[in-house]
N, C-alpha and C positions, 0 to 999 in steps of 0.2 A: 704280687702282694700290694704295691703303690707304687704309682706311679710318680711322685715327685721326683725332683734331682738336684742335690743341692750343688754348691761350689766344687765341695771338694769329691764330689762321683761323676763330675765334668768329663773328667778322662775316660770313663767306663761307656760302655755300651749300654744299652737300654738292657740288652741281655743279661752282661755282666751284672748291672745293679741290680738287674730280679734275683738271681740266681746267689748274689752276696747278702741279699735279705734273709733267703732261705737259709743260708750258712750260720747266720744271726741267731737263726730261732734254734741250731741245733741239729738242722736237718742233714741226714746222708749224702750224697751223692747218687746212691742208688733212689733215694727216698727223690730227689729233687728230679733226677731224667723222668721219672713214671711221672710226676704230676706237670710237668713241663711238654711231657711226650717225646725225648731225645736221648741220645746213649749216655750214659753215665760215662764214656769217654771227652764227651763233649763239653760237660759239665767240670769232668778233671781237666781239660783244657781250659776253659773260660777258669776256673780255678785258679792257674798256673799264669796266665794271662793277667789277674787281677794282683796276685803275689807280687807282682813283677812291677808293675803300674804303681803300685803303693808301696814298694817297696819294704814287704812283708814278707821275712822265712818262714810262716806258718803260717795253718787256718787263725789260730788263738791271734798272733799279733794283726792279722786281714781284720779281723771282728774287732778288735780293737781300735783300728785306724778306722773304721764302718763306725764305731760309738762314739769317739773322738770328735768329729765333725758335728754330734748335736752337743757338745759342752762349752 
C-alpha cells in the first residue's frame, strides 16, 4: 500500500507494516495472502507477531495502536 515507516512501525518488518495497513482498511486474511501471493497462515503469523510487538490482544486494539501513531 505505502511505503513509509514512521517511529512507531520501527519494530515491524516491512512485511508486517504492509500487511497491518491491509488490516487497517478491513481486509481478510484470506483477502490479503491472494493479493500478497502467500498462505493465509502466513499472514495469521505476521498477525500474531505484530499483537505481540505492540502489545495488542486483538485485531481492533492492533488498528488502534496502527491509528494512534498519526495523532
Amino acid at each position: 500500500m505505502n511505503n513509509k515507516t514512521t517511529s512507531s512501525e520501527a519494530s515491524l518488518t516491512k512485511r508486517e507494516a504492509e500487511i497491518l495497513e491491509y488490516i487497517a482498511a478491513g481486509k481478510s486474511s484470506r483477502l490479503i495472502s491472494s493479493v500478497l501471493s502467500i498462505s493465509k497462515q502466513t499472514v495469521d503469523k505476521h498477525r500474531k507477531n505484530m499483537l505481540k510487538k505492540m502489545g495488542a490482544k486483538n485485531s481492533m486494539q492492533l488498528v488502534q495502536a496502527y491509528f494512534n501513531q498519526f495523532l
